[in-house]
DSSP file (Angstrom, degrees, kcal/mol; ACC not computed):
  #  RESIDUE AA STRUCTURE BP1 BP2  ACC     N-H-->O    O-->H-N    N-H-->O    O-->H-N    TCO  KAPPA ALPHA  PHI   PSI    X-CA   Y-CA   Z-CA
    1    1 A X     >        0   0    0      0, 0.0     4,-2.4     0, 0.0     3,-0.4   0.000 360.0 360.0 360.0 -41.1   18.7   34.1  -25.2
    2    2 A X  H  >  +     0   0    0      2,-0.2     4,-2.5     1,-0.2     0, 0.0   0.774 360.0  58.3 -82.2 -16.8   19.5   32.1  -22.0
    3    3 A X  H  > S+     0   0    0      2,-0.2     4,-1.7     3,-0.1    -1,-0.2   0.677 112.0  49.2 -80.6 -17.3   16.1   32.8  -20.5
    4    4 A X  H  > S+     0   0    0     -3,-0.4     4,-1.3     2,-0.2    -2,-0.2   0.941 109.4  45.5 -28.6 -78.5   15.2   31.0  -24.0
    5    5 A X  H  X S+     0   0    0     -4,-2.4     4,-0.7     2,-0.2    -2,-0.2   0.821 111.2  55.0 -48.5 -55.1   17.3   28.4  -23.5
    6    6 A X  H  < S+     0   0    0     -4,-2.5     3,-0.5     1,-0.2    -1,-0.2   0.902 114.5  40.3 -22.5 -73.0   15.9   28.1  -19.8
    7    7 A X  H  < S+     0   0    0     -4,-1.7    -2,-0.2     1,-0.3    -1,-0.2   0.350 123.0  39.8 -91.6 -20.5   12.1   27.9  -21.0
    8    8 A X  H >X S+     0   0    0     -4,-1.3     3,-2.2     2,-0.1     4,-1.3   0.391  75.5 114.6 -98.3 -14.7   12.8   25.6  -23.9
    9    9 A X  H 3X S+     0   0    0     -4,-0.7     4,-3.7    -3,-0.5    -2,-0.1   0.743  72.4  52.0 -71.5 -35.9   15.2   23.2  -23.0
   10   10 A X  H 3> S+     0   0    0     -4,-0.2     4,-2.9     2,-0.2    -1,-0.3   0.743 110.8  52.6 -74.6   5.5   13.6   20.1  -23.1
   11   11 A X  H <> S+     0   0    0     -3,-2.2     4,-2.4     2,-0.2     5,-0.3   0.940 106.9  48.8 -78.3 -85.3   12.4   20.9  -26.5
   12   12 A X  H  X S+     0   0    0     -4,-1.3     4,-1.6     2,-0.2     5,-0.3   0.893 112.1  50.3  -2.2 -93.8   15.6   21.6  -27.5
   13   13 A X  H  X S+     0   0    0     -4,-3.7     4,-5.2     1,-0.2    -2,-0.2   0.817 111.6  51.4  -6.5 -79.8   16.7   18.1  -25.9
   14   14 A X  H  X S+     0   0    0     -4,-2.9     4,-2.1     1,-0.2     5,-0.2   0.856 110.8  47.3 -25.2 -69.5   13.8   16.5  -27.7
   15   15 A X  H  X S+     0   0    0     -4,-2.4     4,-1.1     1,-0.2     5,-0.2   0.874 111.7  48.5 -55.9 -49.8   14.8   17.9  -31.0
   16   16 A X  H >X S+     0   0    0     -4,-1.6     3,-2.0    -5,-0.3     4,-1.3   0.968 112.2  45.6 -29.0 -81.7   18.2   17.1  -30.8
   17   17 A X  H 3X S+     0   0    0     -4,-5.2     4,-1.3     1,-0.3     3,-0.5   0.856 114.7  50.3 -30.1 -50.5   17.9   13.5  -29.8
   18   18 A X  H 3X S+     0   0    0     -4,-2.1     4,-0.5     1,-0.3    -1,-0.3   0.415 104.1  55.8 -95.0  -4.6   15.3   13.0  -32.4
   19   19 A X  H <X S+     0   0    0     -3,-2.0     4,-0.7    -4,-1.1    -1,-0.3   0.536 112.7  45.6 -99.1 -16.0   17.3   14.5  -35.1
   20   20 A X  H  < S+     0   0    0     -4,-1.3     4,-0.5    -3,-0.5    -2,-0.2   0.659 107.8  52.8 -63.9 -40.0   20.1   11.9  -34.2
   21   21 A X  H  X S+     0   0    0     -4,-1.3     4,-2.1    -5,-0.4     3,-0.4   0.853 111.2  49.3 -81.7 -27.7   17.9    8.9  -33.9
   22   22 A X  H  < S+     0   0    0     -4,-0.5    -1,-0.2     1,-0.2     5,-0.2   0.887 116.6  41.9 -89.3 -28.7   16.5    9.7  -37.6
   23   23 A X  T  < S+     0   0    0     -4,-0.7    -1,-0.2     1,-0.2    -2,-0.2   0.520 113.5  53.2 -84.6  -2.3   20.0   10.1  -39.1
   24   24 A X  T  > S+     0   0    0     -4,-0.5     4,-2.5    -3,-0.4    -2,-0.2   0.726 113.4  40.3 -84.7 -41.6   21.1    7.4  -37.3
   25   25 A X  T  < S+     0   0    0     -4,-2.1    -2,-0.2     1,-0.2    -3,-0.1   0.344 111.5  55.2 -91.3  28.4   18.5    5.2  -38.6
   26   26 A X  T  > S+     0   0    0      2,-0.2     4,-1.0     3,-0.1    -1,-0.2   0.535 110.1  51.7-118.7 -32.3   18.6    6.6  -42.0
   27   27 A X  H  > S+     0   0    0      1,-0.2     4,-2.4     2,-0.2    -2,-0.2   0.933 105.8  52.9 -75.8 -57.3   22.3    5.7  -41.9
   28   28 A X  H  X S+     0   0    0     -4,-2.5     4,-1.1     2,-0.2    11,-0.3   0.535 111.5  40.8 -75.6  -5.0   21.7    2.3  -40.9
   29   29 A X  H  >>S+     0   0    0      2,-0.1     4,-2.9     3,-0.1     5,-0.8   0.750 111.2  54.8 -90.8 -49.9   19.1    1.1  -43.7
   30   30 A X  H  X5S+     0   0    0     -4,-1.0     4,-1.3     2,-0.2    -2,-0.2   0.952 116.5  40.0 -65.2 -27.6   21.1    2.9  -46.5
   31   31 A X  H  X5S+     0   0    0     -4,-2.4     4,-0.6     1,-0.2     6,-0.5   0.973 122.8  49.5 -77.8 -36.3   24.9    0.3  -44.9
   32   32 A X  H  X5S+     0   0    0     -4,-1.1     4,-1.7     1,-0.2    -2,-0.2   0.862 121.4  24.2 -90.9 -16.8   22.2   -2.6  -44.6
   33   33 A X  H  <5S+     0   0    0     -4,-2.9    -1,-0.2     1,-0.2    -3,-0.2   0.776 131.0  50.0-109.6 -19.7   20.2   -2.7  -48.2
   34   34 A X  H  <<S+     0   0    0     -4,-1.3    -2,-0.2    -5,-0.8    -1,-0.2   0.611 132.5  13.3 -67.1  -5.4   23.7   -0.9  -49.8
   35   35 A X  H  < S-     0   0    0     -4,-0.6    -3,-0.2    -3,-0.2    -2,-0.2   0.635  88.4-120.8-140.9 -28.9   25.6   -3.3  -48.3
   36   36 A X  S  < S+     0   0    0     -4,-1.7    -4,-0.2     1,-0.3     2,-0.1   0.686  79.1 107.4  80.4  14.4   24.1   -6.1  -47.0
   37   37 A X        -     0   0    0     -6,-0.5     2,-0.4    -9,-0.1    -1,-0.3  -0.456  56.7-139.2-129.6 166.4   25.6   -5.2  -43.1
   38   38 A X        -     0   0    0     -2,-0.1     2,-1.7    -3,-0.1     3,-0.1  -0.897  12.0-133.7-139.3 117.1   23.9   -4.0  -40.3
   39   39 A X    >   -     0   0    0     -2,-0.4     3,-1.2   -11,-0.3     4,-0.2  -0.378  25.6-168.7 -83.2 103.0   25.2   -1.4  -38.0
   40   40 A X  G >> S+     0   0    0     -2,-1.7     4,-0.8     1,-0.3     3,-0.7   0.555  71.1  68.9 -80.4  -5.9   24.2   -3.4  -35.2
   41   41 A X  G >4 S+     0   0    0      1,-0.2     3,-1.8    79,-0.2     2,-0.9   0.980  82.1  76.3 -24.4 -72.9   24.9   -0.3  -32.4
   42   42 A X  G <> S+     0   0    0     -3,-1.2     4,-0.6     1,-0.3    -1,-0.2   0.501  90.9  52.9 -48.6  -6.4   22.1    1.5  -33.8
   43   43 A X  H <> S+     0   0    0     -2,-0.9     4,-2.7    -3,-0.7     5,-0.3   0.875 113.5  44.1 -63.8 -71.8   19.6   -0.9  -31.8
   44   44 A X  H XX S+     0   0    0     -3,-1.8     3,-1.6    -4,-0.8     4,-1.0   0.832 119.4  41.0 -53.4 -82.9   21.5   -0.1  -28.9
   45   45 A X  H 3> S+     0   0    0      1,-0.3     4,-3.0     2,-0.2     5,-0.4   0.805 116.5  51.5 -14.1 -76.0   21.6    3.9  -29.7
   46   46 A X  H 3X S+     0   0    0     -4,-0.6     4,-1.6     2,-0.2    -1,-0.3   0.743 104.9  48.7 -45.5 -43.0   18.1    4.0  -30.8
   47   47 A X  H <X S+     0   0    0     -4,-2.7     4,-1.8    -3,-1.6     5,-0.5   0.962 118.2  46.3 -64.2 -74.3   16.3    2.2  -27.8
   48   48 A X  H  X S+     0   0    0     -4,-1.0     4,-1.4    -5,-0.3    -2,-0.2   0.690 107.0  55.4 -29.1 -49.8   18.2    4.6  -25.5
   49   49 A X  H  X S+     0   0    0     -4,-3.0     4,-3.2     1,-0.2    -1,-0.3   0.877 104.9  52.4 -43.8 -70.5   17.4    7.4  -27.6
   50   50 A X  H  X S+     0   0    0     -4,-1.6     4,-1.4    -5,-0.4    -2,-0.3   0.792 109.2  50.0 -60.6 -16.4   13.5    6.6  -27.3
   51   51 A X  H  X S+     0   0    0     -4,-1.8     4,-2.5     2,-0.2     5,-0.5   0.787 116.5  43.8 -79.8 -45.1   13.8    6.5  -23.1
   52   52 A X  H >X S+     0   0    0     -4,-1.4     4,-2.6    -5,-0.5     3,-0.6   0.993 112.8  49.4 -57.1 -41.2   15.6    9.9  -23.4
   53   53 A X  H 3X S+     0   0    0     -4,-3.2     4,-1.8     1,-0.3     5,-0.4   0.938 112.6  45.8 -59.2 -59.6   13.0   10.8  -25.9
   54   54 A X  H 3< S+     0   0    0     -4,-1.4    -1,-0.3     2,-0.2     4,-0.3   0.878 115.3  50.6 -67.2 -26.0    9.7    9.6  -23.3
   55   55 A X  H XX S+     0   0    0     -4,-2.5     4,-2.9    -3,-0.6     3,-1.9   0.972 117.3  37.2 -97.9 -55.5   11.5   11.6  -20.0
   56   56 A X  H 3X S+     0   0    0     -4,-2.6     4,-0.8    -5,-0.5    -2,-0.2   0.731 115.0  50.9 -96.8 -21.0   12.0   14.7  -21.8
   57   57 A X  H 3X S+     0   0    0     -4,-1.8     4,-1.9    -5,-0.3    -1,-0.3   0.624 110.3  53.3 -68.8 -28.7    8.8   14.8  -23.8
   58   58 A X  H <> S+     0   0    0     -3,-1.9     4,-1.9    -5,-0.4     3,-0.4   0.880 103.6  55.7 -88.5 -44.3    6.8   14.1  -20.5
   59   59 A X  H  X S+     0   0    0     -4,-2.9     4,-1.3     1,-0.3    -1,-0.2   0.924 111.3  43.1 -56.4 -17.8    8.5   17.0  -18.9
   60   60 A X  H  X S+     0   0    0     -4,-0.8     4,-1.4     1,-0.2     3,-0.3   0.832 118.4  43.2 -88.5 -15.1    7.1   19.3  -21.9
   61   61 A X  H  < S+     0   0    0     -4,-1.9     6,-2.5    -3,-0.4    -1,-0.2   0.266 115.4  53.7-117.6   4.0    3.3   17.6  -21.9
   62   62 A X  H  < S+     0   0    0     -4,-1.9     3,-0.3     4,-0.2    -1,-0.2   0.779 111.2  43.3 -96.6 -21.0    3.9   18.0  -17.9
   63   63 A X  H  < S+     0   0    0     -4,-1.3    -2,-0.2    -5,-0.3    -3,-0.1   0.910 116.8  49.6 -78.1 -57.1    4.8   22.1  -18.3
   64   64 A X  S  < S-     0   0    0     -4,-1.4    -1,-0.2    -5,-0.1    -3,-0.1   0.408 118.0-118.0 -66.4  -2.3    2.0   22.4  -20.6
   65   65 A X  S    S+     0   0    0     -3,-0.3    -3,-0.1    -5,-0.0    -4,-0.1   0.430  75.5 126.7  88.3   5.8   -0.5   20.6  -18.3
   66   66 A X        +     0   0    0     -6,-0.2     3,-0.2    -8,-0.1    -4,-0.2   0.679  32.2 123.1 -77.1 -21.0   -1.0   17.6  -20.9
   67   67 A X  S    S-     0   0    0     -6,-2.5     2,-0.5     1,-0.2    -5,-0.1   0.245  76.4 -76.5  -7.1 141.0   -0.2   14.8  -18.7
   68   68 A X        +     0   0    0      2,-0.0     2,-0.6     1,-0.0    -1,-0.2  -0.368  57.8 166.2 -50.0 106.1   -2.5   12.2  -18.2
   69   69 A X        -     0   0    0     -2,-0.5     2,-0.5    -3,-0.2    -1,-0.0  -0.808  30.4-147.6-149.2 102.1   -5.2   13.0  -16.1
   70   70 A X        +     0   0    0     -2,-0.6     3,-0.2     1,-0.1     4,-0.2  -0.671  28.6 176.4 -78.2 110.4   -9.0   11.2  -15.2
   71   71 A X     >  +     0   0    0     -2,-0.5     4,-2.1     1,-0.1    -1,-0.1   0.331  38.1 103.3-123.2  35.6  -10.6   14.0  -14.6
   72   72 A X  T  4 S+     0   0    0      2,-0.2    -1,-0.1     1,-0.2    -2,-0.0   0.751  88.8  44.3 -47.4 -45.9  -14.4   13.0  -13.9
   73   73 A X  T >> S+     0   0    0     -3,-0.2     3,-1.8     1,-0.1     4,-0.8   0.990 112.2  49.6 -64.3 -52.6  -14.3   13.3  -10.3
   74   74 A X  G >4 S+     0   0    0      1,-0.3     3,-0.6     2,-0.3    -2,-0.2   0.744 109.6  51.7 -57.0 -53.4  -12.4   16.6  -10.3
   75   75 A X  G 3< S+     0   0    0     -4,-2.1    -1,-0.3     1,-0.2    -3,-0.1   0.091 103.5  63.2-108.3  23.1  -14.9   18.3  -13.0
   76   76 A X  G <4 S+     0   0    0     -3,-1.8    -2,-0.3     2,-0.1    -1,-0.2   0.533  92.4  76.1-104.3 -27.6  -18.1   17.1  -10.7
   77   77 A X  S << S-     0   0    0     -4,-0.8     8,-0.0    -3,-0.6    -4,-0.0  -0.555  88.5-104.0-112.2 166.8  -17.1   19.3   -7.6
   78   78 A X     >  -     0   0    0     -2,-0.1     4,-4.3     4,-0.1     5,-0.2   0.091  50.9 -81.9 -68.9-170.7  -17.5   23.1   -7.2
   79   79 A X  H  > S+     0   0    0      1,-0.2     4,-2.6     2,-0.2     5,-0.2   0.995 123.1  44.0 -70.1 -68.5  -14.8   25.2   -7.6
   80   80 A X  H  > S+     0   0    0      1,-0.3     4,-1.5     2,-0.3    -1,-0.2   0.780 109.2  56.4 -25.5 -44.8  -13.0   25.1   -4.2
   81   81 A X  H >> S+     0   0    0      1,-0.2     3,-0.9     2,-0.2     4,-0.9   0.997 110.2  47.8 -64.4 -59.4  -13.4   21.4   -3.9
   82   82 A X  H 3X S+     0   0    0     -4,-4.3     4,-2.2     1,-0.3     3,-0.4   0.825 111.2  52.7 -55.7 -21.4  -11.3   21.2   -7.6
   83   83 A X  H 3< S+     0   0    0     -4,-2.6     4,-0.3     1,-0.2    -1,-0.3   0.995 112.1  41.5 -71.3 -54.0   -8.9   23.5   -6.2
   84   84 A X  H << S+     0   0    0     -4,-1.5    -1,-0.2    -3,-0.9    -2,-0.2   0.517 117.6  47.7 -35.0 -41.8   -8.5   21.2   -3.2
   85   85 A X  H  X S+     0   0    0     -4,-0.9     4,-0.8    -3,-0.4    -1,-0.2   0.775 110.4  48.2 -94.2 -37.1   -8.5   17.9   -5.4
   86   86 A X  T  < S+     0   0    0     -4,-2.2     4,-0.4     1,-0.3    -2,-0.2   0.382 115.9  47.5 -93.1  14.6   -5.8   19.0   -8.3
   87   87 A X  T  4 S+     0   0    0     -4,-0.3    -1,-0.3    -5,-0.1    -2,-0.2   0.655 114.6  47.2-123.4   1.9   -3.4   20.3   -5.4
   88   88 A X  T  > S+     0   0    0     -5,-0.2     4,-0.7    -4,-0.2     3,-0.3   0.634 113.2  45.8 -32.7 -47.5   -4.1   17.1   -3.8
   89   89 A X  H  X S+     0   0    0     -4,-0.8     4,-5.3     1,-0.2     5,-0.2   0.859 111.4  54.8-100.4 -40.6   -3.5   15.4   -6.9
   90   90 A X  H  4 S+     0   0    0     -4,-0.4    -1,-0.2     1,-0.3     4,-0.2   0.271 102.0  54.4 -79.9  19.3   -0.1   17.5   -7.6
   91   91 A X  H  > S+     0   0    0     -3,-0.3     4,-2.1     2,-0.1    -1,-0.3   0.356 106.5  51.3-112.5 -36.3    1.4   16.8   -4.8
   92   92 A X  H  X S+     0   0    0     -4,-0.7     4,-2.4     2,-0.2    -2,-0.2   0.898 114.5  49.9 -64.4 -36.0    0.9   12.8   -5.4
   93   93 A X  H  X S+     0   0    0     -4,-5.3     4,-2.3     2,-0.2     5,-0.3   0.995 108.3  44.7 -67.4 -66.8    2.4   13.5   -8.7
   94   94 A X  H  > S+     0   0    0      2,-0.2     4,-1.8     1,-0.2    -2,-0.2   0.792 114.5  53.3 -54.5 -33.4    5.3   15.4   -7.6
   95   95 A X  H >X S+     0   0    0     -4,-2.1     3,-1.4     2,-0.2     4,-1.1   0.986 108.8  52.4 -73.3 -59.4    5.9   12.4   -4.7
   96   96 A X  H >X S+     0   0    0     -4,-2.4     4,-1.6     1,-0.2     3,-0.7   0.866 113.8  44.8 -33.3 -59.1    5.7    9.9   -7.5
   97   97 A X  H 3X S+     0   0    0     -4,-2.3     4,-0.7     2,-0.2    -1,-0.2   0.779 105.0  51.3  15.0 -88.8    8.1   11.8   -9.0
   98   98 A X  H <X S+     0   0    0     -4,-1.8     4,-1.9    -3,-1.4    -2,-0.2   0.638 112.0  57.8 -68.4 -21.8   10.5   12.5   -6.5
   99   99 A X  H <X S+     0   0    0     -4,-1.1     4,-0.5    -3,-0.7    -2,-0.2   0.573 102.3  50.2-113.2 -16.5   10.3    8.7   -5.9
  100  100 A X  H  X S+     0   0    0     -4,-1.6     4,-1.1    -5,-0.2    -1,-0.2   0.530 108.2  54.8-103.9  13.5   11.3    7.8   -9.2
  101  101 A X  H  X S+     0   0    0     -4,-0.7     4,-1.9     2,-0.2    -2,-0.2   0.805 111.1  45.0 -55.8 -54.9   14.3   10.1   -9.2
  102  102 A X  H  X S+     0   0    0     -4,-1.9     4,-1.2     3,-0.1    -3,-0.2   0.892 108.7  53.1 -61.0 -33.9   15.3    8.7   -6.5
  103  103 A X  H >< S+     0   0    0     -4,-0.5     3,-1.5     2,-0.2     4,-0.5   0.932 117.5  44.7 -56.0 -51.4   14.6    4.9   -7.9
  104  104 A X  H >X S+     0   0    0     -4,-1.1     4,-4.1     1,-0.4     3,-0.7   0.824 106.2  54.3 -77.8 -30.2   16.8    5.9  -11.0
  105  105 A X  H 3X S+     0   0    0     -4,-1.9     4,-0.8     1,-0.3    -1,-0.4   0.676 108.1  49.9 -89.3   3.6   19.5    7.5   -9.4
  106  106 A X  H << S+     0   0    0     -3,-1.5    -1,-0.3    -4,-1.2    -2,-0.3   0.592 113.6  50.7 -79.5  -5.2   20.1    4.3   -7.1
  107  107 A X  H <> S+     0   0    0     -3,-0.7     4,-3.0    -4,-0.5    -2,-0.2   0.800 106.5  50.7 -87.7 -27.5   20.0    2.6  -10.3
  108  108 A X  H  X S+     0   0    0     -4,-4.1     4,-1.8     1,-0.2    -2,-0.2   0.923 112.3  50.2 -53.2 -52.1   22.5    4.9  -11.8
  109  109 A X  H  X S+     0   0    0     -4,-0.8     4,-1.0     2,-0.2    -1,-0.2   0.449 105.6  56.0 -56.3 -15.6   24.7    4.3   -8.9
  110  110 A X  H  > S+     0   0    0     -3,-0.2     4,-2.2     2,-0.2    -1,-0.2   0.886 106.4  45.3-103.3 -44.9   24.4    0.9   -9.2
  111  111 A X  H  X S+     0   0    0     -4,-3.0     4,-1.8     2,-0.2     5,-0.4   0.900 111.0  53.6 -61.7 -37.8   25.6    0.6  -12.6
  112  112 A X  H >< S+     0   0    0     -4,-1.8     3,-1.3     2,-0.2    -2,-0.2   0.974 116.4  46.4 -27.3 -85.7   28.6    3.1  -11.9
  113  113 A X  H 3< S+     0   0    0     -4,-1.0    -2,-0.2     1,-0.3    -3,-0.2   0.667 112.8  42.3 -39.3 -99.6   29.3    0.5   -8.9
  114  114 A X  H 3< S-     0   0    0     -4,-2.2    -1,-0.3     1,-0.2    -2,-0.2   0.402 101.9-117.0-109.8 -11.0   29.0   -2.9  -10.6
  115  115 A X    <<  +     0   0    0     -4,-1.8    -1,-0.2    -3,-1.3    -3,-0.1   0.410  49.7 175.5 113.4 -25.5   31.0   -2.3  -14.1
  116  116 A X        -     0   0    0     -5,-0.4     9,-1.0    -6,-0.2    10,-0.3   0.240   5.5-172.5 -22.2 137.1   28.0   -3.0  -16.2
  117  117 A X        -     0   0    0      7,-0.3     7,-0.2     8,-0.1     8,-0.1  -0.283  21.4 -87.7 164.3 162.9   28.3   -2.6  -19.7
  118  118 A X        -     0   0    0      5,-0.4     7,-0.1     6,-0.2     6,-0.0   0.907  22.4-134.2 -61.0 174.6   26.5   -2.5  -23.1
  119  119 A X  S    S+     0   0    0      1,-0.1    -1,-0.1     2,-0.1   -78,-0.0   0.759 100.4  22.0 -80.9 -20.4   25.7   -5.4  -25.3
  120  120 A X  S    S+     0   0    0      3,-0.1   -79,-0.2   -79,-0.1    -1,-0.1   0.792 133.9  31.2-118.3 -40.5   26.9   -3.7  -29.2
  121  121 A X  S    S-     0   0    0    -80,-0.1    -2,-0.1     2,-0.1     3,-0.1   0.720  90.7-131.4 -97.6 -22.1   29.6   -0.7  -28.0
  122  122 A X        +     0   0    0      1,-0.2     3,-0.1     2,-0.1    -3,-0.1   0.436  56.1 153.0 113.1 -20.0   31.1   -2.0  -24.8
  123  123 A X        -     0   0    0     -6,-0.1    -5,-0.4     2,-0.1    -1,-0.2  -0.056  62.9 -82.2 -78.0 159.1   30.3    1.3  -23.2
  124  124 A X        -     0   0    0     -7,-0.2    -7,-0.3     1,-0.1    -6,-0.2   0.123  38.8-141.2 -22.5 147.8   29.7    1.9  -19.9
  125  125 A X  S >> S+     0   0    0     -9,-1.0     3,-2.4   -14,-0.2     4,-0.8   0.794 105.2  58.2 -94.5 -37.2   25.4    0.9  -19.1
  126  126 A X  H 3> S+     0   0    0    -10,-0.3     4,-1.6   -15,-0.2     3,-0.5   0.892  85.4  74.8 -73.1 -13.2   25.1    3.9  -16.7
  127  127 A X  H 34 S+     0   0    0      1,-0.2     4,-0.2     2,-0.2    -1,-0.2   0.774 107.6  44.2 -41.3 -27.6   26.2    6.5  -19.9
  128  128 A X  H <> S+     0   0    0     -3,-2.4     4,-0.5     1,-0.2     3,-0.2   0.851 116.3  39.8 -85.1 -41.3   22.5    5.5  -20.7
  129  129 A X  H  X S+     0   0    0     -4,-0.8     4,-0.8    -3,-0.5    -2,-0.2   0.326  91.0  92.1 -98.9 -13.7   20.9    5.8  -17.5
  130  130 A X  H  X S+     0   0    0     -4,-1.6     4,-0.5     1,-0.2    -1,-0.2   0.966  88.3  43.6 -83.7 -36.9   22.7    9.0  -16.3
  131  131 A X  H  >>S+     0   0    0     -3,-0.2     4,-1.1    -4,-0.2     5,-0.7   0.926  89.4  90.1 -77.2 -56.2   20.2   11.6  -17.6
  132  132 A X  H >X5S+     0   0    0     -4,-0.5     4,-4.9     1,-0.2     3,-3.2   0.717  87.4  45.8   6.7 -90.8   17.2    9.7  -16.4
  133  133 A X  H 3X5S+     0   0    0     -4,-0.8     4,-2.3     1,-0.3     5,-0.2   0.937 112.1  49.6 -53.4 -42.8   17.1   11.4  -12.8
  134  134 A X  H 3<5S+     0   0    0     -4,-0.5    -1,-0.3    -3,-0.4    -2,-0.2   0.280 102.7  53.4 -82.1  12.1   17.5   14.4  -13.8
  135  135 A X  H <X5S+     0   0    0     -3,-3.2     4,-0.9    -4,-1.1     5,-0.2   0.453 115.3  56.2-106.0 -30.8   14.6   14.5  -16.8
  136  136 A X  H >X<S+     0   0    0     -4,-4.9     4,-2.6    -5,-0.7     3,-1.2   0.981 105.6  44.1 -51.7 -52.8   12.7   13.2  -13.4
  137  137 A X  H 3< S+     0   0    0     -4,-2.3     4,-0.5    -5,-0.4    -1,-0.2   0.959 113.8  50.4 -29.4 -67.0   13.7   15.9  -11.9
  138  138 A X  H 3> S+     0   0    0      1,-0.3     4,-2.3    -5,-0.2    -1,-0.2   0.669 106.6  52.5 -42.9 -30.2   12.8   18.2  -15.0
  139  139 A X  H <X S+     0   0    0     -3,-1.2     4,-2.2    -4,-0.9     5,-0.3   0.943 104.8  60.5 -82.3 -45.8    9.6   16.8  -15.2
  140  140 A X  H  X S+     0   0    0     -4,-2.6     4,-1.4     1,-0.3    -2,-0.2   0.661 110.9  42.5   5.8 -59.8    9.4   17.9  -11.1
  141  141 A X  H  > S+     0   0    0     -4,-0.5     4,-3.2     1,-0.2    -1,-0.3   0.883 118.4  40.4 -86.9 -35.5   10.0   21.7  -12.2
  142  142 A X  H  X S+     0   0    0     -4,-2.3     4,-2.7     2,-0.2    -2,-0.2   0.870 109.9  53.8 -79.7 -18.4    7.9   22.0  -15.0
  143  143 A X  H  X S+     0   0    0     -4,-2.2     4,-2.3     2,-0.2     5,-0.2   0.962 120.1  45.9 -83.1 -56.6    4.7   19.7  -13.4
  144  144 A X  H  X S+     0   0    0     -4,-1.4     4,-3.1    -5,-0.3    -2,-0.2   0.877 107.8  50.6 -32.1 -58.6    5.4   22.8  -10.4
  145  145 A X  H >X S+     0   0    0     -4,-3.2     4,-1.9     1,-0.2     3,-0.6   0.993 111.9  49.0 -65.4 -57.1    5.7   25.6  -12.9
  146  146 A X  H 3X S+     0   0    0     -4,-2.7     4,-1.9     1,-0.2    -2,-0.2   0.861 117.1  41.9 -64.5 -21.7    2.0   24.2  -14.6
  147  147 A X  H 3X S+     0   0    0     -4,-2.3     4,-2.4     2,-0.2     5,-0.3   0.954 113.2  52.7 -74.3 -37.2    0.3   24.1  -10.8
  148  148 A X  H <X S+     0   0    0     -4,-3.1     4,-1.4    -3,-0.6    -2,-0.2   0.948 116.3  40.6 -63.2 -42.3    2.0   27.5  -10.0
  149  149 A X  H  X S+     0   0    0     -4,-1.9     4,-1.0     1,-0.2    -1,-0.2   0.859 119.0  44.5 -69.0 -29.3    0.3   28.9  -13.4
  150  150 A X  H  < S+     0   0    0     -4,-1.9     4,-0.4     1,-0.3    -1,-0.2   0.843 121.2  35.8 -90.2 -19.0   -3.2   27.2  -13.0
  151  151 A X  H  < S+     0   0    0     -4,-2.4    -1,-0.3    -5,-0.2    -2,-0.2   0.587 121.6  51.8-107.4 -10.5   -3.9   27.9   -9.4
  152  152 A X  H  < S+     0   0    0     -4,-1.4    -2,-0.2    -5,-0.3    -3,-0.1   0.722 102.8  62.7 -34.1 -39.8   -2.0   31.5  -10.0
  153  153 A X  S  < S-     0   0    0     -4,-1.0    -2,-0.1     1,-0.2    -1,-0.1   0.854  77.1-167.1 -71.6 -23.8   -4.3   32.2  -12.8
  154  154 A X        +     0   0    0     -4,-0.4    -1,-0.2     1,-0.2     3,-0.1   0.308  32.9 154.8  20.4  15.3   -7.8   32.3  -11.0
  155  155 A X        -     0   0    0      1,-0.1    -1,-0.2    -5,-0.1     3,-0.1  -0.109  55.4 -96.1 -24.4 137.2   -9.4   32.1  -14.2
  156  156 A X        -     0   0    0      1,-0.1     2,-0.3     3,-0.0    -1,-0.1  -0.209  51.4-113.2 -53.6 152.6  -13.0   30.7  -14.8
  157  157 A X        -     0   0    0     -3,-0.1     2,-0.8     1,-0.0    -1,-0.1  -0.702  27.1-111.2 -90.3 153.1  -12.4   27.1  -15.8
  158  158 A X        -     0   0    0     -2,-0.3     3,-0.0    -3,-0.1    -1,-0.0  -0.530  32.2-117.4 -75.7 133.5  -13.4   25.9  -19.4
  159  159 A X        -     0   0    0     -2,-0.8     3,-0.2     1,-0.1    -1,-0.0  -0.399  14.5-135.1 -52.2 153.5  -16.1   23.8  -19.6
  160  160 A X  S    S+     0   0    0      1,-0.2     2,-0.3   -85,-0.1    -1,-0.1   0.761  98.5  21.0 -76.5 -33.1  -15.5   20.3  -20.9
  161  161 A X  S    S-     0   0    0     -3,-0.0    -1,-0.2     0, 0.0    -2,-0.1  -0.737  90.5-156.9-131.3  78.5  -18.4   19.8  -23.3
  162  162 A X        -     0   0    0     -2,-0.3    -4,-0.0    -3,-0.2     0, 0.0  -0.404  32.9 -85.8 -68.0 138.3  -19.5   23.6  -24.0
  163  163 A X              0   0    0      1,-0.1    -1,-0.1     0, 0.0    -4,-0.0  -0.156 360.0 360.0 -54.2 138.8  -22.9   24.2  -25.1
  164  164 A X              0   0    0     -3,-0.0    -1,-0.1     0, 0.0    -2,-0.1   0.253 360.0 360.0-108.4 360.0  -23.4   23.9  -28.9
């Protein structure tokens, strides 16, 4: 179960979040056309909700190798060279990365520090901001775990446009 839990988790995350944001916004249309009110939090909640939603979604489309990726050069050179170019290229990712982990978590720090906080609940700004570095992180291990599997696997590569 925990090795579950492990291997799943931003999925999990995801679902969670996204089962919040829909009952949250399902909540707020049935007080505003029943009521003529708006519960104006759910702005705030909901925007927040979608940042968590993009870090923890990139870490599963980075574990699964789905990430964004031009790969025109990369599927011109023999095999050695591509090996050469995607652990080239995963090491730029993983410093990009590492370097917006760090960016976040001085920005986490900063809101801690200066008192910020939000425009519809009052609540603290970094409450929003505190998972951030650590779904960077996340994306860190899993963009690691897909290089460890694809330069592990020595599989032939697929072709991109396979003969019809």
């Amino acid at each position: 179960m925990l090795a579950f839990i492990l291997r799943e988790a931003e999925k999990i995350v995801c679902a969670i979040i996204f089962l919040a944001m829909t009952l949250l916004g399902f909540a707020n249309v049935v007080v505003r056309y029943g009521t003529n009110f708006s519960l104006a939090a759910t702005e705030e909640l909901l925007t927040n909700g979608f940042l968590l939603l993009t870090i923890f979604g990139s870490a599963i489309a980075a574990r699964r190798g789905e990430h964004l990726a031009v790969t025109l050069v990369h599927d011109l050179l023999p095999r050695p060279l591509r090996v050469a170019v995607f652990l080239l290229a995963a090491a730029l990712s993983v410093l990009l990365l590492a370097m917006s982990a760090y960016f976040s978590w001085q920005v986490l720090m900063n809101l801690v520090d200066n008192g910020m906080r939000s425009y519809a609940l009052g609540l603290p700004a970094w409450y929003y901001q505190a998972a951030v570095p650590f779904g960077f992180a996340l994306i860190i291990v899993r963009y690691l775990q897909h290089v460890h599997e694809t330069v592990g696997a020595r599989a032939p590569e697929p072709q991109a446009y396979p003969d019809v």
